[in-house]
C-alpha positions as CSV (number, residue, x, y, z in Angstrom):
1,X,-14.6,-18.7,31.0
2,X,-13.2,-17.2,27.7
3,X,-11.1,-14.1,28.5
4,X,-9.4,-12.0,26.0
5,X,-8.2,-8.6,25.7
6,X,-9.5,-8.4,22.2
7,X,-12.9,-6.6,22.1
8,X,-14.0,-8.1,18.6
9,X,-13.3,-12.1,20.2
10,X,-15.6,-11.3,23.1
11,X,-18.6,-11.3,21.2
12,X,-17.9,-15.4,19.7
13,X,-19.2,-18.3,21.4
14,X,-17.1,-21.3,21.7
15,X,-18.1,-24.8,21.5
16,X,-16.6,-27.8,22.5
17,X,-17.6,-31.5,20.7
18,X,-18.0,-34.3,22.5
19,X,-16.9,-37.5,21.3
20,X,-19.4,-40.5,22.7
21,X,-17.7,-43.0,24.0
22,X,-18.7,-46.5,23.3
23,X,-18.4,-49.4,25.9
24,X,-15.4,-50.7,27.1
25,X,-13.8,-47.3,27.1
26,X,-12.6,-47.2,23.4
27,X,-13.0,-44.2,21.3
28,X,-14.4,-45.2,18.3
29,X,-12.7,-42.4,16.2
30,X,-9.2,-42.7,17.7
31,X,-9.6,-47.1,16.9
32,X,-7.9,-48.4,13.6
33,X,-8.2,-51.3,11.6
34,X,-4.7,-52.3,12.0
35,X,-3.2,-54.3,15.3
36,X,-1.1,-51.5,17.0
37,X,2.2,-53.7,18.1
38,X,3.3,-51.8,21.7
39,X,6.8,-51.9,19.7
40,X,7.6,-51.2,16.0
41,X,9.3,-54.4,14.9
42,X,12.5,-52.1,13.7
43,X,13.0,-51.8,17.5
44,X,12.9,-55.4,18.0
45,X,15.6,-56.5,15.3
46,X,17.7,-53.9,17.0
47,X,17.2,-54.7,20.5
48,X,17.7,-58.6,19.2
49,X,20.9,-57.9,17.5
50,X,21.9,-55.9,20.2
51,X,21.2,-58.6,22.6
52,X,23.3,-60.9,20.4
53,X,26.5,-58.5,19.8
54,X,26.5,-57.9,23.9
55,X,26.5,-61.9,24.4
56,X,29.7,-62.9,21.6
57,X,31.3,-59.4,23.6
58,X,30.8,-61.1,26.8
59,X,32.1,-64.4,25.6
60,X,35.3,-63.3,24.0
61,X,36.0,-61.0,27.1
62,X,35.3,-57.7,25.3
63,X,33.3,-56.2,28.1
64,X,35.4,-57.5,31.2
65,X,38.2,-55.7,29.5
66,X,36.2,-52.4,29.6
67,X,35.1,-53.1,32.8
68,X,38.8,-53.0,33.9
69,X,39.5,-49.9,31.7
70,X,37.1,-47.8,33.7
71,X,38.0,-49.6,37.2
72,X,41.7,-48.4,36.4
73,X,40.5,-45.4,35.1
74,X,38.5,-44.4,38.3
75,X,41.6,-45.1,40.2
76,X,43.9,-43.2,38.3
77,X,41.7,-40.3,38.6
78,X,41.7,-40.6,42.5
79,X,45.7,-40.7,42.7
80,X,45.3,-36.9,40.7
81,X,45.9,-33.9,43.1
82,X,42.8,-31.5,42.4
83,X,43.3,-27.5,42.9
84,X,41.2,-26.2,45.2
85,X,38.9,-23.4,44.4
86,X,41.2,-20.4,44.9
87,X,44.1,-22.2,43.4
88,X,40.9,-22.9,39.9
89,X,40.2,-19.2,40.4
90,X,43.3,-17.8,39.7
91,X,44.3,-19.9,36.9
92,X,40.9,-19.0,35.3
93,X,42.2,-15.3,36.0
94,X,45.6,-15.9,34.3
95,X,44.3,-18.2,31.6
96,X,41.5,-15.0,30.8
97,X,44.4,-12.3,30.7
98,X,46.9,-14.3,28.9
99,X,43.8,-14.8,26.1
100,X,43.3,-11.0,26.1
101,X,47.3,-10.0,25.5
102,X,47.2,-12.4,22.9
103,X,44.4,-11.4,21.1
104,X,45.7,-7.7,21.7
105,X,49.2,-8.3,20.3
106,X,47.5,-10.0,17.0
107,X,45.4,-7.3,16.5
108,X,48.1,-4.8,16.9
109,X,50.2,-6.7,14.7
110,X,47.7,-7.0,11.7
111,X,46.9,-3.4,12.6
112,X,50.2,-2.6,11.8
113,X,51.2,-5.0,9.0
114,X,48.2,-4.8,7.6
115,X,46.6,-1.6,7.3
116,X,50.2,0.3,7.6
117,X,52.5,-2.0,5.4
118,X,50.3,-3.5,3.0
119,X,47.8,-1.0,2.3
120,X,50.0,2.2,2.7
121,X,53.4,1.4,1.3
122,X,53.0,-1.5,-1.2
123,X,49.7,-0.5,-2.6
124,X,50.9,3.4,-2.9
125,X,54.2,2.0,-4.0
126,X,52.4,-0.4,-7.1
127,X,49.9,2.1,-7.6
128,X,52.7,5.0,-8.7
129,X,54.3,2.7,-10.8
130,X,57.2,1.6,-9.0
131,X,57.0,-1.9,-9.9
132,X,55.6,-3.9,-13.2
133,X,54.2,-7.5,-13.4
């Protein structure tokens, strides 16, 4: 079923190739000459020296340590008093307008200092001369 809503594609055929498949299942033109490994041997070095940094870790102590970190860390966190979601709802409110009168004083300040001070009265002031370098 070859459906297309160009008028010129209608009139081509399409053909699909079958590949035989020999016995035992294997596709002869998928099958290399080399032995595929089911890992590349990179992965093994790593998963080997891996393997051997995680054991001198566990026999110096390294990783009970950090198992207490995050025990004590997990119990920390449950001591913590959480807001609730009104109480998150209005901070997000007064973080939002706090942002927005700060970015609206900066951008009344460089308004001011900027376009008004700088460009207006120093520039018009250097341009007439006022003041040699």
């Amino acid at each position: 079923m070859n459906e297309t809503n160009n008028s010129a594609a209608s009139n081509v055929a399409t053909t699909t190739a079958e590949i035989p498949v020999s016995e035992g299942g294997i596709n002869p033109a998928s099958s290399s000459s080399s032995v595929d490994l089911p890992l590349p041997i990179s992965w093994l070095i790593g998963g080997f020296v891996l393997i051997v940094v995680l054991f001198i870790a566990k026999k110096k102590g390294l990783l009970d340590r950090i198992r207490f970190f995050f025990l004590q860390t997990r119990e920390e966190l449950a001591k913590c008093s959480w807001p609730t979601r009104d109480e998150l709802k209005g901070s997000t409110w007064m973080v939002l307008a706090a942002v927005f009168m700060l970015g609206f004083f900066t951008f009344m300040a460089d308004l001011l200092l900027g376009d008004m001070f700088i460009q207006r009265f120093l520039l018009e002031y250097l341009a007439k001369g006022g003041a040699t370098i």
